[in-house]
N, C-alpha and C positions, 0 to 999 in steps of 0.2 A: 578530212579536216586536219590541219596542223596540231601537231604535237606538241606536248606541253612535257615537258621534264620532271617531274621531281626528282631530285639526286639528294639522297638522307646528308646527312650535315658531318655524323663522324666524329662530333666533339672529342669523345676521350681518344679516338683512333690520334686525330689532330696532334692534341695534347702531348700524345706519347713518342707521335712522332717529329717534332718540335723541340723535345727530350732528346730524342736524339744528335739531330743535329745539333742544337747547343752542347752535346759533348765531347770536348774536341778528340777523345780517346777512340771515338767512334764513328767512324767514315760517313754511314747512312743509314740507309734502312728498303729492303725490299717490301712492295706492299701488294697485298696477293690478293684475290678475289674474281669473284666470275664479270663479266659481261656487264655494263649501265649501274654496276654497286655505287660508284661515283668515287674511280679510285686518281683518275686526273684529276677532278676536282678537288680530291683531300691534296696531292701530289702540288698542284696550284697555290692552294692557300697556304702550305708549307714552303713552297720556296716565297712568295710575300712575305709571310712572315719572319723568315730567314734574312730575306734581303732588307726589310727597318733594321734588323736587329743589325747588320753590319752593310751597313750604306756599300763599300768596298766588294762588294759581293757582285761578279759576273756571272749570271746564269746562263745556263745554255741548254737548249729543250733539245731533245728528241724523238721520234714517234715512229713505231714498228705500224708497219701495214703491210697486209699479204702481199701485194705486187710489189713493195720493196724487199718484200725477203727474200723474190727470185733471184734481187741482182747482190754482187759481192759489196760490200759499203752503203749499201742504197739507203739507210736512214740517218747516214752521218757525208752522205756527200756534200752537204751544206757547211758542214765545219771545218772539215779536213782538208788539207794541199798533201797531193801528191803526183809528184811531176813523172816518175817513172815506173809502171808495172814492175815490180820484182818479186822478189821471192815472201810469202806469204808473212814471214817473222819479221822481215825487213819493212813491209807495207805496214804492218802493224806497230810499230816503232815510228816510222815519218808520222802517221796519224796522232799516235799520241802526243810526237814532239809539234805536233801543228795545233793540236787543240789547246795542250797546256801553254804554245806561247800566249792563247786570248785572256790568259789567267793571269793579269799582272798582279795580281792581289791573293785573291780569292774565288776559286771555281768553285759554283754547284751545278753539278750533273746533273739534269731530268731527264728520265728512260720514260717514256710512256709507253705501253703498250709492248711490254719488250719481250713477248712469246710471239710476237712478228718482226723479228731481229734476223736478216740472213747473219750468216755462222761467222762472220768476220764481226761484222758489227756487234754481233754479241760479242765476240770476244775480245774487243775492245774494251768495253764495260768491266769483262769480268778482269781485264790488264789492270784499267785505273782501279775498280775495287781492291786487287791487291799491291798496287805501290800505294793506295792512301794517300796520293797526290790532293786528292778532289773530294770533295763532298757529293752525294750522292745520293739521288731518290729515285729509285724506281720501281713502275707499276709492272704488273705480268697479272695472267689469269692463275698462274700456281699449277702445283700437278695433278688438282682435284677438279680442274676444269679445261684440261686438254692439254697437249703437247707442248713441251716449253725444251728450247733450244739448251744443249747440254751447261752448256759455258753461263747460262741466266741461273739453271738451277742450282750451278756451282754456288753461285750467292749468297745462298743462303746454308746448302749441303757443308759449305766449306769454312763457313762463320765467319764468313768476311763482309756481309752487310747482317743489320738484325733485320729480321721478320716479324713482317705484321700483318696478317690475317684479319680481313673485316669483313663481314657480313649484312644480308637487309637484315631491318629493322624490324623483323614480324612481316612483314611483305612485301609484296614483288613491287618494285618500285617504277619499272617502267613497260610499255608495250613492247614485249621482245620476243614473242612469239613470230616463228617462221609465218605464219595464217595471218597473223596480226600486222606483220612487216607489207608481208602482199599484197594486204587491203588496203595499207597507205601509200605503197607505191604507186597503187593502180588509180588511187584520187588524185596525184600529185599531176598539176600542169603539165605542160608539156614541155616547156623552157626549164623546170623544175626537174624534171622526168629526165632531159637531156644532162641535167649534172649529176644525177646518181648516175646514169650509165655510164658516161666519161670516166668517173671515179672506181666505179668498180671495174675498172681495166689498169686503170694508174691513179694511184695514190699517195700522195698528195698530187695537185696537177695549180700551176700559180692561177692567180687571179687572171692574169694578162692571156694565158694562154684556154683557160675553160670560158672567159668571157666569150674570147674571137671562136671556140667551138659551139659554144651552148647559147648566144646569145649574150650582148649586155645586162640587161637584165636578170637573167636567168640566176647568177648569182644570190639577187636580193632575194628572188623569189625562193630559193632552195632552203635557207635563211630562215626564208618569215616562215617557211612549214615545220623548221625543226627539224629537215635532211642534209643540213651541210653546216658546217663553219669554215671562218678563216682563222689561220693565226700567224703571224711571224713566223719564217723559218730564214733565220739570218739576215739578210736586207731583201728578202723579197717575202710579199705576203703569198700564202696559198691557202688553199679549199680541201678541209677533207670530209668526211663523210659523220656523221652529227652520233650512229653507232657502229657498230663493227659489223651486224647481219646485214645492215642498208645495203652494202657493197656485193655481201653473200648473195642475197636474193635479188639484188639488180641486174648480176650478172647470169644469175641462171632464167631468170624473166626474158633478159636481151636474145637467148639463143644463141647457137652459132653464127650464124646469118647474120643478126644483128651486132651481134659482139665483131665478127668481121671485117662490118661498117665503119661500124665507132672505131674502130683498134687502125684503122687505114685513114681514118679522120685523125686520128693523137698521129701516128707514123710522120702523114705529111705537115702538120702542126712543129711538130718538134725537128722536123728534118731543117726548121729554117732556121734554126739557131747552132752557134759552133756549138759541139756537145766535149768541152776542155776539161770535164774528170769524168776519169774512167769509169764510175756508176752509169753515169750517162749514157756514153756510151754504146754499156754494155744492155743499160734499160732499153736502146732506140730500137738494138737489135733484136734484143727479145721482143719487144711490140710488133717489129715487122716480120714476124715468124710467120704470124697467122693474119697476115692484112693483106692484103691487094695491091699494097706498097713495099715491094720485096728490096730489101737493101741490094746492090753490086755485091757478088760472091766472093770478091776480094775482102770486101769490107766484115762480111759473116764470116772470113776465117778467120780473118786476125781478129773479130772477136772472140772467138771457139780458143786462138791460142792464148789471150789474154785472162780469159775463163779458167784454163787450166795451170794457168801460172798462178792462180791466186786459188790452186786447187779446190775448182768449183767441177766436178766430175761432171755432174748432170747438165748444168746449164753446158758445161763445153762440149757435153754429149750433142744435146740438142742442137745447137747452131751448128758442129761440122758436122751434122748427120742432113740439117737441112742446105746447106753449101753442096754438099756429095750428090745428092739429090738433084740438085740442077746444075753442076758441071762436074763431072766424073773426071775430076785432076786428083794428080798426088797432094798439091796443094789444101784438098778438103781431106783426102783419104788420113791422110799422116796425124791430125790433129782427131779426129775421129779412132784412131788403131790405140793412140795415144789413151784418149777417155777409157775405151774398152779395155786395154791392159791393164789400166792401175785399178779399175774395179776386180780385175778377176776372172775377167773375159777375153782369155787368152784365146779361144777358138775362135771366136767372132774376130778378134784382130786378127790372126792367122788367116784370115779368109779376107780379110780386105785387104793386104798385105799381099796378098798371095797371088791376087790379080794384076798385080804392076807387073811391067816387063820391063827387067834391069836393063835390058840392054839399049833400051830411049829414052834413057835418064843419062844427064849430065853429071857430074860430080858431084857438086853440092847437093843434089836432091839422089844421086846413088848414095853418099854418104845419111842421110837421113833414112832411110829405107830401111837400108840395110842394119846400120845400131838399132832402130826400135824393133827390126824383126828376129834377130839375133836376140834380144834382152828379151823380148815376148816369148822364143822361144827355148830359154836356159831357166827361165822362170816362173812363166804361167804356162805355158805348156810340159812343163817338167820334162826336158828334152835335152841335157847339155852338150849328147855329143856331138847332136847334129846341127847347136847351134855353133860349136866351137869350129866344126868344120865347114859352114858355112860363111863363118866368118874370116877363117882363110881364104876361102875361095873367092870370096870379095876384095879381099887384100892383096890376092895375085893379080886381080886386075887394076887395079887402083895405082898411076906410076907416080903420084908424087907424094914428098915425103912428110908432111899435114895431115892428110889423110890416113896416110898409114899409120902414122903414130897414135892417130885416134883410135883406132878402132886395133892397136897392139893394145891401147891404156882399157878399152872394154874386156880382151880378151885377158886381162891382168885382173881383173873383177872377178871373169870367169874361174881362171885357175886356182883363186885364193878361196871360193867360194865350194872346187871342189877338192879342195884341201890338200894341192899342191901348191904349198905356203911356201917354198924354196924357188920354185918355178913364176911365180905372182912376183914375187919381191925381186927377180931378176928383170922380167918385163916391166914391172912399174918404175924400176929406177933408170932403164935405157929411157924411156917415156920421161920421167921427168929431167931428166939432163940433155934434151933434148929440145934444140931453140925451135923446133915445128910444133913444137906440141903446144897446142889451146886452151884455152880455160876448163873444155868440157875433156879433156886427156888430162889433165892434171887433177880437175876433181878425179875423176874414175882411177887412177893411178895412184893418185897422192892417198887415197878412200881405204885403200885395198893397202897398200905399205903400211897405212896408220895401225889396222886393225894385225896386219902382218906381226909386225913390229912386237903389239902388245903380244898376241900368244906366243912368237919367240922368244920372249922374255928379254929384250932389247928395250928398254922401258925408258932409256934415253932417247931416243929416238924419236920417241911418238907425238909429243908436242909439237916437235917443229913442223913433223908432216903433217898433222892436225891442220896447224894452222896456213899452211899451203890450201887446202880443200877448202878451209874458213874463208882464205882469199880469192875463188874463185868466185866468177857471174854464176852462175848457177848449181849448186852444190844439191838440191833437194834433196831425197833421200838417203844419199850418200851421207850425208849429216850425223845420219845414225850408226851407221857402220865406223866414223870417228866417236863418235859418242861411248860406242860400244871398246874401241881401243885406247879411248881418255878414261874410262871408268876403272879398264880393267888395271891400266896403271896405276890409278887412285889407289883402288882395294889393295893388292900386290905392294905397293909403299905404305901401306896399316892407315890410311888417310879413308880412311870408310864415310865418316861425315861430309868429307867435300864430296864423294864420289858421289854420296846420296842426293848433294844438292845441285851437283851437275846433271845427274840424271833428272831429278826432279824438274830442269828447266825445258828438256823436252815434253814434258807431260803438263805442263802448265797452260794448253791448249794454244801451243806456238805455232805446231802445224796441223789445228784446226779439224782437218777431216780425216777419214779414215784412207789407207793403214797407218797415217802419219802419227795418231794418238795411241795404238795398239802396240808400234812399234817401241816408241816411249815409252809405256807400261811396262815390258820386257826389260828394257835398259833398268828403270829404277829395280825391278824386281829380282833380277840377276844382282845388286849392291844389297839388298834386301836378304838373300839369301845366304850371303857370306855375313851378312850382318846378324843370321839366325832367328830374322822376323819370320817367320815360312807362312803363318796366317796372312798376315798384309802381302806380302808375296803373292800368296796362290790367289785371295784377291782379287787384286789386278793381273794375273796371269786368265785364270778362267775365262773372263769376257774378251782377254787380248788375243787368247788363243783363240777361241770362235771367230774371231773378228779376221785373224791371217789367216786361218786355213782357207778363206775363201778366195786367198790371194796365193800367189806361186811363190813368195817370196820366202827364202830360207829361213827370213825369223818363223814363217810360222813352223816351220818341225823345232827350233831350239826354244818357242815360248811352250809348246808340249813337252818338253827333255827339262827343261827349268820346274813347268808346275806340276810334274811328275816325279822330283825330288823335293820340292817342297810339302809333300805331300806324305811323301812316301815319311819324310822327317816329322812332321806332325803324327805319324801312327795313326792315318787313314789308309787303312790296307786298299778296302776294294776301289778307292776312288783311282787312287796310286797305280794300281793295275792295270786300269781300264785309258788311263790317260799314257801313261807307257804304249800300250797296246798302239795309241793311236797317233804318237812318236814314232813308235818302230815303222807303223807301217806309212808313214810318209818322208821319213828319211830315206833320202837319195845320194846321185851325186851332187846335184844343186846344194844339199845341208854337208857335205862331208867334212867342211870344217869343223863343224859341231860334235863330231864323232863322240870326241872324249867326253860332253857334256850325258849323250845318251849311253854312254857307258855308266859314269856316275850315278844315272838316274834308276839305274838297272841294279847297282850295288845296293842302294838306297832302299829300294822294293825288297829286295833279298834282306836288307838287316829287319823293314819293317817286320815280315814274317819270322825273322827268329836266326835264319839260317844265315850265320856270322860266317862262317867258311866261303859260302857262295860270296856274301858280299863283297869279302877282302878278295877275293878271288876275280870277282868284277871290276872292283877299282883300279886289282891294277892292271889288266888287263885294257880298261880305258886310259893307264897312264903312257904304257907302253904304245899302244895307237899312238897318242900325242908324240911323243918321240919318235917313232919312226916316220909319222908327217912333219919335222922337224920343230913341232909346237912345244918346246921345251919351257916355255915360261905355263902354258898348260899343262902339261905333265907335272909340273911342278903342284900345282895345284892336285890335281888328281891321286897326287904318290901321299899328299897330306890326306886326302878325303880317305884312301886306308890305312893312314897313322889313328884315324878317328874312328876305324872300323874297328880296330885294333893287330894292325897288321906291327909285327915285333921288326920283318924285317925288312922296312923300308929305308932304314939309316944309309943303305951303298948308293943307292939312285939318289937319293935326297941330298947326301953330300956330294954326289955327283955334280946334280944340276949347281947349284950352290956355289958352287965352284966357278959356272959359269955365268951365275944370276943372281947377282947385290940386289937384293930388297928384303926387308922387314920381315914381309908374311912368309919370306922363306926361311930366313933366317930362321925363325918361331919354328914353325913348320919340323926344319931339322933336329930343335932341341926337344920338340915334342918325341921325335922319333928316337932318338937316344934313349930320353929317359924310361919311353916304355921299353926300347929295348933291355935297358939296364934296371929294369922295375924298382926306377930309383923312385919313392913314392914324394918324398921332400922336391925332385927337381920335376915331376909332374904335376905340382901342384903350383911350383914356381912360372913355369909355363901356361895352365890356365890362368895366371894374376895375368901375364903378357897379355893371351890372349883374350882376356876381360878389358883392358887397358886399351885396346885396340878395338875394341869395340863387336869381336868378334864372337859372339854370347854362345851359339852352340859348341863352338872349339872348346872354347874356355868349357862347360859343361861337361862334353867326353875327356877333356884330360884332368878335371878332378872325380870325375869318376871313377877311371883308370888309379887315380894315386889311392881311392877307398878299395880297388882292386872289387869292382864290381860291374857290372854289364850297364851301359848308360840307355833308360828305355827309351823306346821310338818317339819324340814328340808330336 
């Protein structure tokens, strides 16, 4: 028999959140609860009632459902223009500047159901929640009723919308039982019976289009049982499913068999219309995974590559693993070796990779080859030398001059990364002076000179080649490794506040998926640690370091070298220890720029324990590393961290560099080193004021310790 609703009313929920919104101090309001509470409904009557109160009010709904959370943008394809796939921050940017132009006045945002948000679209939400452009309501289940997408719970974690938890009313308010769902499935018509299953394969699905599938009528009928609704989604009506289990248990009822059926019914349904934004698509493609209507394998790579351009791993896993599967071209292989390295699965791409034979490849497809099996193998395979010599060897065959200079600009990556920083900064500027060189030899080249530059202590420098990699088409990850050479400048010029807000802009979930947010984390927390936060530090090092060591990639040995002196600075001996331990032993040549950091981290452990000798003795030890890899704006750094150990005689190196290195924190640095040399107590204490002014809280700490002439303890 048809279902009858009750959904509780929520008066004071209403009330408060009504409250809200009339305050203009206050963006919106997250509103949390399980499953049929009736949190669209409260979500409903508060944007009406928003909209009397300010005629001028454009609303704009949204709605998560599972099969939109496979595709990237899939619950805002409706609002959003964007003409060109790019780079994941940059997509994020055209969308917001597309949605806030429908806001001539006044935008309210409605999130429904936003713990079925894929990772972009939530992050979207959680963008405009923090520019405060927009007003803003949305529903989620919360973390006490199942998984909710990082960037939703930001929301509320981050107190940029309020929270409002609402509850039934003394009882269960609607039939939502798994038993009780399957009993009315199994009553429901058959035209009836054809819109749940349509729906729980694709959610929402228009009117126009579940009609010509389900029958005309079929709509009314799904309707009058209380398993479907319509609503507006922009200027076309659609159908979605009346609860959230309808969908659940439609499609485990359908079977594979039957879900096959239907999913090759939607395939050739939606194949008849141009699919003009990319959710689209990328949704045709993933329908036709599993249907009997297999897309053209052209068409499933360039989705796999469109996929991983908006760093969706999984789904770009899947579409080139099903392309590979039925045409064994490089074409599939390359987008698939791709998916597999950036997760971590360096062997598996090694092995797909491994099966081409370079010598039936043209240029343009030897050159793709060859750079992802090279970088697969300098960094998930932990391999540099035989990726470096491999990359040669590919270079002696390759006669023209494009080509080459590409894959000299990866090999300038390579060299900087194994901390032949003299050797990097020579190839990356033949590379960039260079009219062959490409967008993707200039990012990799301009990447590697940025971060060069900074541990040189060439701190002029770095901007401009910054902003050369800012100019390239494709810059990804590379992003970071300027980030890392824009920061380390910031700090180095006593600007620690901007450093912290530059880093801060990578961790603001710009690049969405993993390592792209772990990476981030490191960046702010390396500003963090010169800042002398080493709590908030180790923090975010903890879960970013888990998160890299399952990648090849060099941040993760320096976010273990980073949360293994923040640590060690807190006077957690054994955590300090154990986290060293497991620095050491994944420092390679891949990390060997980082050298001087796991020196530092080492001196760190040694003062937590007591044994001040060892530590100075460590420090400089890591200072001297940095200068003889010619990292002098590093060593600089590291000749201060045993001015703070309390090394007397570091003043000859420290006016050394100094000499060749105008900034701030050196300057400081050196008079720190005087005055404990000269146990001048009046000019060590003048110098913690510096270093307090500077924002530099542990410095400032050990050098008035030093002027009470007393041992500063472990923090």
């Amino acid at each position: 028999m048809p279902i009858r609703w009750n959904v509780p009313q929520h008066e004071a929920a209403l009330a408060q959140l009504d409250a809200v919104l009339g305050d203009s101090a206050r963006p919106g309001a997250v509103v949390l609860g399980p499953d049929g509470i009736g949190k669209s409904t409260l979500a409903r009557l508060a944007a009406e009632h928003f909209g009397r109160r300010h005629p001028d009010t454009i609303v704009r709904w949204v709605t998560g459902t599972p099969t939109e959370r496979v595709v990237p943008f899939g619950a805002f394809s409706h609002l959003v223009e964007i003409a060109d796939i790019g780079k994941p921050a940059a997509l994020l940017r055209a969308a917001r500047a597309s949605l806030a132009r429908d806001a001539q006045s006044r935008l309210l945002l409605v999130v429904d159901d936003a713990h079925d948000l894929d990772v972009l679209s939530a992050t979207l939400v959680y963008q405009f929640a923090l520019a405060g452009t927009a007003r803003m309501i949305v529903s989620a289940r919360g973390p006490d009723f199942g998984a909710t997408p990082e960037a939703i719970a930001a929301l509320w974690s981050d107190g940029l919308l309020d929270r409002l938890d609402i509850e039934a009313p003394g009882e269960a308010t609607n039939p939502a039982s798994k038993s009780g769902v399957d009993e009315f499935i199994a009553q429901l018509p058959e035209p009836a019976r054809a819109v749940l299953d349509y729906l729980s394969l694709q959610e929402p699905l228009s009117v126009a289009d579940l009609a010509a599938l389900a029958g005309d009528d079929a709509i009314a009928e799904a309707q009058e049982w209380g398993a479907a609704e319509t609503r507006a989604r922009g200027e076309v009506e659609v159908v979605y499913t009346a609860h959230p289990l309808f969908a659940e248990r439609a499609r485990a009822l359908l079977g594979n068999d039957g879900a096959r059926r239907r999913r090759t019914d939607l395939v050739n349904r939606l194949s008849q219309q141009p699919a003009e934004h990319l959710s689209d698509r990328l949704r045709l493609a993933y329908l036709a995974l599993d249907s009997d209507a297999p897309q053209p394998v052209a068409e499933v790579v360039a989705a796999a590559g469109q996929a991983l351009r908006l760093g969706d791993l999984t789904l770009g896993e899947r579409l080139a693993r099903s392309a590979l599967e039925r045409a064994d071209d490089l074409a599939a292989r390359l987008p698939l070796a791709n998916a597999l390295a950036w997760q971590g699965r360096g062997r598996e791409a090694e092995a797909l990779l491994d099966a081409v034979d370079p010598a039936a490849l043209g240029e343009p497809d030897l050159m793709a080859w060859t750079l992802l099996r090279a970088a697969n193998q300098f960094f998930m395979l932990s391999e540099p030398e035989r990726a470096t010599a491999f990359l040669q060897t590919i270079r002696n065959r390759v006669p023209d001059d494009g080509p080459r200079v590409t894959l000299d600009a990866l090999s300038a990556t390579f060299a900087m990364n194994a901390g032949n920083v003299g050797h990097a900064v020579d190839i990356a500027g033949a590379v960039l002076t260079s009219p062959a060189a490409d967008d993707q030899a200039v990012a990799w080249a301009a990447s590697a000179a940025t971060l060069c530059a900074a541990r040189q202590g060439r701190f002029d420098e770095v901007e401009s080649l910054a902003q050369r990699v800012l100019g390239a088409e494709h810059p990804g990850l590379l992003r970071f490794t300027v980030g890392l050479g824009q920061t380390t400048t910031l700090v180095m010029a006593g600007q620690l506040e901007t450093a912290a807000e530059l880093a801060r802009e990578f961790t603001d979930f710009a690049e969405l998926q993993q390592p792209g947010r772990a990476i981030g984390e490191v960046l702010l927390a390396h500003v963090l640690i010169a800042n002398g936060e080493f709590a908030r530090a180790a923090t975010l090092l903890g879960p970013a370091s888990a998160a890299l060591e399952r990648t090849g990639y060099s941040w993760g040995p320096l976010s273990l070298m980073l949360l293994a002196t923040a640590l060690a600075q807190q006077g957690d001996i054994a955590a300090a220890a154990k986290v060293l331990s497991r620095a050491e032993s994944r420092h390679g040549t891949k990390s060997a720029l980082f050298g001087p950091e796991l020196g530092v981290a080492r001196a760190w452990r040694l003062a937590s324990v007591r044994d001040l000798h060892g530590a100075v003795a460590a420090a400089r030890d890591a200072a001297r590393m940095a200068e003889r890899s010619g990292q002098h704006g590093a060593a600089l750094r590291a000749w201060h961290e045993a001015v703070r150990l309390g090394d007397a005689r570091a003043v000859d190196p420290l006016t050394r560099l100094c000499g060749e290195i105008d900034c701030v924190v050196g300057r400081t640095a050196l008079a720190h080193a005087q005055a404990l040399a000269a146990r001048n107590d009046a000019a060590l204490r003048a110098v913690s004021e510096e270093f307090a002014a500077l924002g530099m809280r542990a410095a400032a700490a050990d050098a008035a310790a030093q002027a009470e002439s007393r041992p500063q303890p472990p923090r």
